[in-house]
C-alpha atoms as one frame of an Amber mdcrd trajectory, in Angstrom:
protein
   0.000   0.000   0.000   3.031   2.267   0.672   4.354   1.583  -2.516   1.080
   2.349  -4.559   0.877   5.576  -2.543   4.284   6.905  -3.512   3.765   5.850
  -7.321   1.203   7.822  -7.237   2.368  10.785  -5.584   5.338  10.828  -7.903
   2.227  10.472 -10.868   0.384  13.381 -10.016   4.094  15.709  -8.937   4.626
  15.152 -12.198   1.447  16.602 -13.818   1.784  19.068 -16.245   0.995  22.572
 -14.579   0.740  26.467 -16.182   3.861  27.971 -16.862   5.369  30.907 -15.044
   6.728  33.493 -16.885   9.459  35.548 -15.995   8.520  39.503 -16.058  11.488
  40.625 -17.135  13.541  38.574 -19.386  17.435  39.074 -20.321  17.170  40.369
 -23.948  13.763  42.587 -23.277  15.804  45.842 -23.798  16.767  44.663 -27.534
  13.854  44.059 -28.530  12.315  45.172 -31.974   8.819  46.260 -31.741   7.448
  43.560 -33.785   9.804  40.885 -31.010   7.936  43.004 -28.000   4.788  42.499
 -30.070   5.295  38.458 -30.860   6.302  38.515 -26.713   3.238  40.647 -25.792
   0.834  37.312 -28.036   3.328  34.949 -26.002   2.560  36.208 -22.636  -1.939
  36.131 -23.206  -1.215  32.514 -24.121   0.772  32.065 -20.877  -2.588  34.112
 -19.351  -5.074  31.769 -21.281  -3.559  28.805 -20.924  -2.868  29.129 -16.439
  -6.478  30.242 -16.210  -7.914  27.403 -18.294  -5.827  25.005 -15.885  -8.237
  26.578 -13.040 -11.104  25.179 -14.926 -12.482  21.706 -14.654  -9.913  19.771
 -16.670  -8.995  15.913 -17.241  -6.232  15.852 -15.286  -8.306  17.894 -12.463
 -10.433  15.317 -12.157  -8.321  12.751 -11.910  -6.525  14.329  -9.144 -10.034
  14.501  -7.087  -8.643  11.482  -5.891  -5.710  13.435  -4.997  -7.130  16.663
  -3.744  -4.014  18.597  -2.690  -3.075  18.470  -6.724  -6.073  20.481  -7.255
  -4.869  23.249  -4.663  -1.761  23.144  -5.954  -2.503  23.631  -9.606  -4.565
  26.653  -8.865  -2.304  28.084  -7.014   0.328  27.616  -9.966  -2.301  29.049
 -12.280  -2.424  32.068 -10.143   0.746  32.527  -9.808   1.272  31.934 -13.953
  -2.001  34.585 -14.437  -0.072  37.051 -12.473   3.075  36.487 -13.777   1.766
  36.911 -17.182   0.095  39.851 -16.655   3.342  41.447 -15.181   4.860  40.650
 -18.241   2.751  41.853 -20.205   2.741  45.610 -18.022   6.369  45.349 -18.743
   6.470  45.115 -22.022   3.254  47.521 -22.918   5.630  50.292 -21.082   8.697
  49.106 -23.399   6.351  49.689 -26.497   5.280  52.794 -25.576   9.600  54.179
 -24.701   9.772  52.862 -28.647   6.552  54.307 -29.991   5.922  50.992 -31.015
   1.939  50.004 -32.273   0.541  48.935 -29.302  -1.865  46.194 -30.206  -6.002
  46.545 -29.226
C-alpha cells in the first residue's frame, strides 16, 4: 500500500501545470517592436492557458482522488495569471519608450 501511494504521488508531482513566466527577461531591452509584439501574443497565451488550468480539466479530475493536486494547480495558475500579466505591463511600457503600435 506504501508503494502504490508513492507511485502515485510521484504520478500526479509530475502533472503538467501552467507555466510561469518571468517579467522581465534578459534580452527585453533589444527588442524590436514587432519581437515586443510576438512577446506581448506569447505572454496572453501564458494568461489563457494558467487560467484554463483553473477550470475543470482531465487531469483535475483525476486528481479529485488526490485533492491537494487540485490546490496546488490553482495556485500555480495564479501565480502563472499574475506572472503573465506582469509581463505583459512590462512590455506595454517598453512599447510605448519605442513608440511601437501597441496592439487593441
Amino acid at each position: 500500500m506504501k508503494k502504490l501511494t508513492l507511485v502515485l504521488l510521484v504520478v500526479l508531482a509530475g502533472c503538467a501545470s501552467p507555466t510561469v513566466v518571468q517579467t522581465i527577461k534578459p534580452n527585453d531591452s533589444s527588442l524590436t517592436c514587432p519581437q515586443l509584439q510576438n512577446e506581448l501574443a506569447e505572454a496572453e497565451r501564458f494568461k489563457k492557458e494558467a487560467d484554463a488550468e483553473k477550470g475543470v480539466t482531465g487531469g483535475n479530475v483525476a486528481r479529485l482522488l488526490f485533492w491537494p493536486a487540485i490546490v496546488g494547480t490553482h495556485m500555480n495558475a495564479n501565480e502563472a495569471i499574475s506572472a503573465a500579466d506582469n509581463r505583459k505591463v512590462h512590455l506595454t511600457n517598453m512599447m510605448m519608450q519605442q513608440k511601437c503600435e501597441l496592439p487593441r
